[in-house]
Structure formats: structure tokens, C-alpha cells
C-alpha positions in Angstrom: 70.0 62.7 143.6 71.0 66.2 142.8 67.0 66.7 144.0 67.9 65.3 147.0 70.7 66.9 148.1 69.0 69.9 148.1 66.5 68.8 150.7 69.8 67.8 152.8 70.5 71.4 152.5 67.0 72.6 153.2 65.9 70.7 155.6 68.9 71.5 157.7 68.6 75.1 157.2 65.1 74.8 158.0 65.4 73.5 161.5 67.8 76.3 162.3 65.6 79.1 160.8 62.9 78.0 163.2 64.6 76.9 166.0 68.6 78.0 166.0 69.1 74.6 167.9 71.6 72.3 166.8 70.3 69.8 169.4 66.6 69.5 167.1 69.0 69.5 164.1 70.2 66.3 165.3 67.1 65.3 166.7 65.9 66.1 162.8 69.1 63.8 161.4 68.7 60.7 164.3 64.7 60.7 163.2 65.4 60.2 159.6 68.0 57.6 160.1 66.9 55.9 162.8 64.1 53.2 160.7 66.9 52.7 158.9 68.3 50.5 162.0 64.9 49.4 162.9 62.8 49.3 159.8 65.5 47.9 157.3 65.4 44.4 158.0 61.4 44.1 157.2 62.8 46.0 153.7 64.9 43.3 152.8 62.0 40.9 153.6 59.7 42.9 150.9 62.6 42.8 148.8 63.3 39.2 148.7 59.4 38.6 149.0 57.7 40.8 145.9 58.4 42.6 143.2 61.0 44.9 143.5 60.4 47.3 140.7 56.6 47.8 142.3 58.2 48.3 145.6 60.5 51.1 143.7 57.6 52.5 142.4 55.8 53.2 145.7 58.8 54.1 147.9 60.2 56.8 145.3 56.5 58.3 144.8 56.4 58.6 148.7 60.0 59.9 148.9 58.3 62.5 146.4 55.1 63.3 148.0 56.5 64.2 151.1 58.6 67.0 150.0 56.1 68.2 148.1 53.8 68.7 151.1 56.5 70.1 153.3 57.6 72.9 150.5 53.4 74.0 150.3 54.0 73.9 154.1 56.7 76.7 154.4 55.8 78.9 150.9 52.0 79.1 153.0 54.0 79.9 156.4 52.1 77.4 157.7 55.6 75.1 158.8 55.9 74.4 162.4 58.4 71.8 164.0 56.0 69.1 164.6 55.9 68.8 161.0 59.3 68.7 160.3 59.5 65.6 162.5 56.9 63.8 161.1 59.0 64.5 157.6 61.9 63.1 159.0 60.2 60.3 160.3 58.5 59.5 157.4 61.2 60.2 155.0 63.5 57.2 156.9 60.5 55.0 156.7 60.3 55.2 153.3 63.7 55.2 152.9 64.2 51.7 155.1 61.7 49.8 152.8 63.5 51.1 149.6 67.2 50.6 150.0 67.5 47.0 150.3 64.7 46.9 146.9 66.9 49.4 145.3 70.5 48.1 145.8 69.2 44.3 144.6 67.2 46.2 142.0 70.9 46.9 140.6 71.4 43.0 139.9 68.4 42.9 137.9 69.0 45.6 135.5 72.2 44.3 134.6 72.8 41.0 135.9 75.9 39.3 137.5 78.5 40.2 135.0 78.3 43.5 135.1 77.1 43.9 139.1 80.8 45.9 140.0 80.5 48.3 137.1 76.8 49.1 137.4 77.4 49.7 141.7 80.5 51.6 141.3 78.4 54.7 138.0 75.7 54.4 140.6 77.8 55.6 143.3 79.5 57.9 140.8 76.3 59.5 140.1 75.0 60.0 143.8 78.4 62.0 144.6 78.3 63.9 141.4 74.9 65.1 143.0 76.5 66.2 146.2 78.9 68.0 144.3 75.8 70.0 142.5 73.0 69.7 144.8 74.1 71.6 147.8 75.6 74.8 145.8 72.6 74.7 143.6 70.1 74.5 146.8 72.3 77.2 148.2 70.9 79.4 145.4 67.5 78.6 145.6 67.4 79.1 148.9 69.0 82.5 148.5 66.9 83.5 145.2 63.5 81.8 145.4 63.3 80.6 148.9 63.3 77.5 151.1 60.1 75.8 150.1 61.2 75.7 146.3 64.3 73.0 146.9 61.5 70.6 148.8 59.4 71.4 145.3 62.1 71.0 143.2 62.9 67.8 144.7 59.8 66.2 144.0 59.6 67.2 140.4 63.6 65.3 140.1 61.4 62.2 140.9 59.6 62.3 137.9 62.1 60.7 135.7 62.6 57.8 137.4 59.4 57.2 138.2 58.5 56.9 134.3 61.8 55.3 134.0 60.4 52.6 136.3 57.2 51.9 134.4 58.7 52.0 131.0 61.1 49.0 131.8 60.8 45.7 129.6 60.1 42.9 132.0 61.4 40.1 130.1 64.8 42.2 130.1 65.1 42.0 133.9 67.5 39.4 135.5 64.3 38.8 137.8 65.7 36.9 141.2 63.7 33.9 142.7 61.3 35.0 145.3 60.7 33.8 148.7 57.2 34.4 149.2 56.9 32.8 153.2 57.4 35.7 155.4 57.4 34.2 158.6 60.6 33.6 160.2 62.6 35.3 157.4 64.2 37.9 159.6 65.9 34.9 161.6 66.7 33.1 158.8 68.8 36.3 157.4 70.6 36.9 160.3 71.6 33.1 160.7 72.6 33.1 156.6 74.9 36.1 157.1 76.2 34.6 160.7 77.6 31.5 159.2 78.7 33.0 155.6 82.4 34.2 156.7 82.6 36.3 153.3 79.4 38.5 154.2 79.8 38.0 158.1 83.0 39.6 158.1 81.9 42.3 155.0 79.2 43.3 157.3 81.3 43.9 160.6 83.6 45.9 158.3 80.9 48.5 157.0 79.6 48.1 161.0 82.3 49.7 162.4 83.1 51.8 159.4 79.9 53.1 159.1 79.4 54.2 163.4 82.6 55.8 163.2 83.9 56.7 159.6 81.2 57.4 157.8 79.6 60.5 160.0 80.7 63.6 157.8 77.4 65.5 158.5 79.3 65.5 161.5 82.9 66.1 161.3 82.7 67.9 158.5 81.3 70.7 160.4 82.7 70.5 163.9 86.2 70.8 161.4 85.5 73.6 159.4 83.7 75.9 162.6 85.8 74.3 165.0 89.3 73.7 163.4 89.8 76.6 160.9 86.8 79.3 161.6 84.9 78.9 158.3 82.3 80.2 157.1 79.3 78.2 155.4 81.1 78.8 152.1 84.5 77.2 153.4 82.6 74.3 154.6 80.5 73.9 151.4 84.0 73.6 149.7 84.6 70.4 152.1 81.7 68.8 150.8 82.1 69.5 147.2 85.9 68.5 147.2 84.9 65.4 148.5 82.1 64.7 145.9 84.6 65.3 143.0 87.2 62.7 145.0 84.3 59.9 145.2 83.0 61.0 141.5 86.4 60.5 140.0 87.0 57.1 142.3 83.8 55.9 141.3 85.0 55.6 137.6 87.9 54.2 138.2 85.7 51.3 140.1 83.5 51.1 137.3 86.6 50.8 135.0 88.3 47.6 137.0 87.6 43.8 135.5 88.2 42.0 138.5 87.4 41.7 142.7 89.8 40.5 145.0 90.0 40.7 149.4 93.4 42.7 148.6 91.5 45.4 146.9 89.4 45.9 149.4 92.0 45.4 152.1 94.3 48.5 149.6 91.1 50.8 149.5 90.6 50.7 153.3 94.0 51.4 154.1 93.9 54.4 152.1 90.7 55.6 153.0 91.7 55.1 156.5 95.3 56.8 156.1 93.6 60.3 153.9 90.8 60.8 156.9 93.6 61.0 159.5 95.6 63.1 156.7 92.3 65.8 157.0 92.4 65.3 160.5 95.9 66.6 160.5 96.2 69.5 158.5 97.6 72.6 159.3 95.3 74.8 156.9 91.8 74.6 155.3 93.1 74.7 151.9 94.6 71.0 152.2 91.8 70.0 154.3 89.9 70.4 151.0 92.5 69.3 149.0 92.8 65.9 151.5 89.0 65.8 151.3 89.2 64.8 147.7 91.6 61.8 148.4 89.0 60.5 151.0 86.3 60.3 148.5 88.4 58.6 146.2 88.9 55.5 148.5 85.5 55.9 150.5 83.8 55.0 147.1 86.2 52.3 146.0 85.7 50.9 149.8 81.7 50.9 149.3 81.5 49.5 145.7 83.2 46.9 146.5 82.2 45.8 149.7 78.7 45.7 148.4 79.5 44.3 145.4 81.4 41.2 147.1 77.9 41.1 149.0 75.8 41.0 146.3 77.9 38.2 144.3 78.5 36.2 147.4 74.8 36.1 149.0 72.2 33.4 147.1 69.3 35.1 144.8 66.6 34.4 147.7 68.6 35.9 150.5 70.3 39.1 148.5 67.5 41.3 149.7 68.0 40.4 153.9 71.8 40.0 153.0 71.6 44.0 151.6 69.2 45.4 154.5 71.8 44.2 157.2 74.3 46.3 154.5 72.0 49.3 154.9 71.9 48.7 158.7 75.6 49.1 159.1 76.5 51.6 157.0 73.2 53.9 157.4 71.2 52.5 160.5 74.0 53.1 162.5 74.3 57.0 162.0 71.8 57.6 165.3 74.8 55.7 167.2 78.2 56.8 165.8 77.0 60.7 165.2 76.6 61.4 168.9 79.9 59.3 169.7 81.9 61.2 167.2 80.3 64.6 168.7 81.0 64.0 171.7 84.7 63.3 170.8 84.7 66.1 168.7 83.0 69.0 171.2 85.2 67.3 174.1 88.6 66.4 172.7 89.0 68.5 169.9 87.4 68.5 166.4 90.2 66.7 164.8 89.4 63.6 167.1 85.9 63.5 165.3 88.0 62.5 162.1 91.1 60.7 163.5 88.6 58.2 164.8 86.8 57.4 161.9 90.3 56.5 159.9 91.7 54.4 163.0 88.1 52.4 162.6 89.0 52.5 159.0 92.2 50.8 159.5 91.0 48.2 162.3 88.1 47.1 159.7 91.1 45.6 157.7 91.3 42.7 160.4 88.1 41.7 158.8 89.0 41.2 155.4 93.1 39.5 156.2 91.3 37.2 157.8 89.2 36.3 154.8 91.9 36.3 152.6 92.5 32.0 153.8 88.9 31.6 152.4 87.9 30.0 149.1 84.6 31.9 148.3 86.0 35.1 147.9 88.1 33.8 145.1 85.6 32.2 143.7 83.7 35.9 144.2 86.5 37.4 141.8 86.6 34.4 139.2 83.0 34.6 138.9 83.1 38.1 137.7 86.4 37.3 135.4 84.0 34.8 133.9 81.0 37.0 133.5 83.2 39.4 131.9 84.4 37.1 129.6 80.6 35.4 128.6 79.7 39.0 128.3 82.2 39.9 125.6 81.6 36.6 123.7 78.2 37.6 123.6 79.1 40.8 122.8 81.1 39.5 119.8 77.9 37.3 118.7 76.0 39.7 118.1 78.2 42.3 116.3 78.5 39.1 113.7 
């Protein structure tokens, strides 16, 4: 992750270095994210169809060839923007089949009981990286040069790669498969449509995720815009934020139980800190308040897909996750020219103060859950995981 947060880095000093546009550098942004509202769906049907550890296997080893090509590419001089296109491109390809194998591969490493706990370290770990990765890409770009964060990229890959292989089969908690491909697209968006528990999850991270989640956005338009940073001041945006969702993604992986209100307390929050940023007077709070934001983005996202994961059945978990991926990534190449616009237009504090008002309208999703069964039956079933895991736990210590 920390590999990858370097490319983010690169890739978008890259386009800049050869063009000084920031229209191709959101051309370069809507290309990469853009399969993921197209492409995802077929992902969750190779997730629920085939093995998702082989899918794993040749998504990540694409998602490390293709930096390694583009880094040869600029340490030769031979880059030109054409390429970086076809990256991008190929990059949110890859991207769109892996996600939905990758979240449901979760569940099989560690099975039902400990689903939260397992969600909320991942997410820990991914915002640890984008604490480390950008300053650390900052300095290879600075010392060694561009091409060397696309090459070190592809060596972080490595690991997990091997890691992938070396896993014991008959350890996995391997979900039914659903072989028949036709007609599975429609048959996901009809099980989500009538489940009121994922339905309504899914609308949340919808609106959310067009309007909330655009930081490679705001995040910029506040610290140029707003306060007159320089790269340095807006760096410290970014990290203050990864050390808010770090810190609030232990906490997650600390809690025993899942309950609507939770969710309902961690969107109100999240919602209530971004118009705080929005609102500050200097750029020392705005960093400050940027570290509150990730503490309640990250409890919002582990358990919303958490509740997701527990709620959907085995065969459907990988369709039920792609829509997830849809909402919360797919819909970047929408919300990232609506929260511009606002932003160059009305002001750069707009670009945020949206994104916590859709924050706090999202809770109408979840109150109106709260009359529903199933997502009680959502938090007893982890209660009694927990508890079968620490009988079992207490067997074998005897």
C-alpha cells in the first residue's frame, strides 16, 4: 500500500511535468476510476464465479507489471502522454476485477467471526500507507527520480504475491461458488434491490462516496485555494488525515459488536468534522480537523462494509461487494467534477461543506433501518461468533 501511494504521487506529478494541465490530470484520475463504475460488476461476477485467491494472484501481478513498464518508460525518456493513459486505463481495469475478489477474499481468511476486526486492521494498514507513502515518494522523486516510485512499486508486490501462493487451502473459509454466469449481473442488482439492510447500505456509500469521499479534490482546491499552501502544507493534510483513519481503524478493530446506531454515530461525526475543516479560520486546524475526519471516515467504511459482508448470502457476497466498490470508488468520475465545480465557482470551502451535508443526509438511510430485524440479527451474529471463537479459543489452550 505504501508502494502504491507512491504511484498516487507519481503519477500525478508525472502528468504535470509533461503537460502542466490540470484538466489531463483529471482526465488521468476519471480514466483510472472510471472501470471501476463500468467494469466492477463483471468483478463481482468472477468473484462469486472462481477462485478468488487465483483471481488475486493475476490482478496484483498486473497491478505490478504495469508500473514496472511505465518507470522503464520515463528512466529511458521514452514517456509520452499516450502512455500514461493507457496506464490509467489499465490500472482501473485491473483494479475493477480485483476489488470485489479482494474485499470477499477478507471473509475467507478469517471467516465470519472475526469479519469486523479483520476489515477495520485492513483499513488501518491502507491509511498507515498514506501516511508514509506520499512523504516517502516525495523523496524519491526528489533524490532518485520519477521512474523509481513506479519501480519501487512493483517490487512492494512481491510479498503478497508469495503471500498468496504460500496459503493453506484447507485453512480458507472457501464460499460456495456460483459457477452460471449468465444473468448474474441481474440477479445482483435484484438481490441488493429487495434486501433493505444492503439496499439502503449501498445508497449510503452512493451518495457518500459522489460527494464525501473526493479528497484528491478538496483537499487541494483547500490548501491552494483557502490558505495559499505550498505542496508541503498540503502534504500535511493528507498525512494528518492518515494518522486520524490509522488510529480510528484500531479502535474499529478493537469493538465486539455491530449495531445501525453505530453507524448512524460515525456518520454524524464524520459528517459534522468535514464541515469543521470546511470552516476553519487557519491551516493549522484544518490539519488538526483533518485528523478527526479520518477517525470517523474509517469507522463509517468498516462498518458499512462489514454489515454488507455479514448480511449478503455466501453466493452473492462477491456482486453484493462490486455494487460497494461502485458507490464508493466508481462514482469518483461523477462527484470529482461536481465538487470542482463547486469548489472553483463558489468557493473552496463549498467543495468540503458539501461532502459533510451528504454525510449527514446518508443517516436517513440507516434510521430507517433501524425498524428492521436483520440488522439485529447482523450484530447478534457477530456477538455469537465472538463468543464460539473464544470457546474455541479456550479448547485449545486445554
Amino acid at each position: 500500500m505504501c508502494g502504491t501511494w507512491m504511484q498516487v504521487v507519481a503519477l500525478g506529478w508525472l502528468v504535470l511535468t509533461l503537460t502542466g494541465s490540470g484538466s489531463q490530470l483529471g482526465l488521468v484520475l476519471a480514466l483510472q476510476f472510471l472501470p471501476l463504475l463500468v467494469v466492477t460488476p463483471l468483478g463481482g461476477i468472477l468473484a462469486d464465479a472462481f477462485n478468488k485467491r487465483k483471481i488475486l494472484v493475476l490482478t496484483q501481478t498486473a497491478l505490478a507489471l504495469l508500473p514496472l513498464v511505465l518507470g522503464f518508460l520515463i528512466i529511458s525518456h521514452q514517456i509520452e502522454m499516450w502512455m500514461v493513459y493507457l496506464f490509467a486505463l489499465a490500472v482501473g481495469l485491473a483494479n475493477a476485477i480485483d476489488h470485489p475478489a479482494r474485499q470477499t477474499f477478507v471473509h475467507e481468511m478469517v471467516g465470519e467471526s472475526n469479519l469486523k476486526n479483520a476489515v477495520a486492521l485492513n483499513s488501518t494498514l491502507a491509511n498507515l500507507a498514506r501516511a508514509v507513502g506520499p512523504s516517502v515518494g516525495g523523496i524519491l522523486i526528489v533524490t532518485l527520480g520519477l521512474g523509481y516510485c513506479f519501480i519501487f512499486n512493483t517490487i512492494s508486490f512481491i510479498p503478497l504475491i508469495v503471500a498468496l501462493f504460500s496459503m493453506r487451502r484447507e485453512e480458507l473459509h472457501t464460499a460456495p461458488r456460483h459457477p452460471r454466469l449468465k444473468g448474474q449481473l441481474r440477479e445482483g442488482w435484484r438481490y441488493a434491490s429487495t434486501h433493505p439492510v444492503i439496499r439502503n447500505i449501498l445508497l449510503m456509500a452512493a451518495l457518500t462516496g459522489t460527494l464525501a469521499y473526493e479528497f484528491q479534490v478538496t483537499l487541494p482546491l483547500l490548501a491552494h485555494g483557502v490558505f495559499g499552501s505550498n505542496v508541503g502544507d498540503y502534504t500535511a493534510l493528507w498525512v494528518s488525515m492518515g494518522i486520524g483513519s490509522a488510529l480510528g481503524g484500531l479502535f474499529a478493530a478493537g469493538r465486539t459488536e455491530i449495531a445501525p446506531r453505530h453507524l448512524i454515530f460515525f456518520s454524524f461525526f464524520f459528517g459534522i468534522s468535514m464541515l469543521a475543516v470546511a470552516l476553519t479560520p487557519t491551516l493549522n486546524l484544518a490539519v488538526l480537523a483533518m485528523g478527526f475526519v479520518g477517525f470517523f471516515s474509517i469507522n463509517v467504511l468498516s462498518l458499512a462494509n462489514t454489515m454488507l459482508q455479514l448480511e449478503s448470502a455466501p453466493e452473492m457476497r462477491g456482486r453484493v461487494m462490486s455494487l460497494w466498490t461502485m458507490a464508493m470508488l466508481g462514482s469518483t468520475p461523477i462527484g470529482g467534477p461536481i465538487v470542482g465545480f463547486l469548489g472553483e465557482y463558489f468557493g473552496a470551502r463549498w467543495g468540503l461543506g458539501i461532502g459533510g451535508i451528504a454525510s449527514l443526509i446518508s443517516i436517513i438511510f440507516i434510521v430507517s433501518l433501524l425498524k428492521h430485524d436483520t440488522l439485529k440479527q447482523v450484530s447478534a451474529s457477530v456477538q455469537v461468533g465472538l463468543r464460539k471463537t473464544e470457546t474455541e479459543d479456550e479448547l485449545r489452550f486445554r
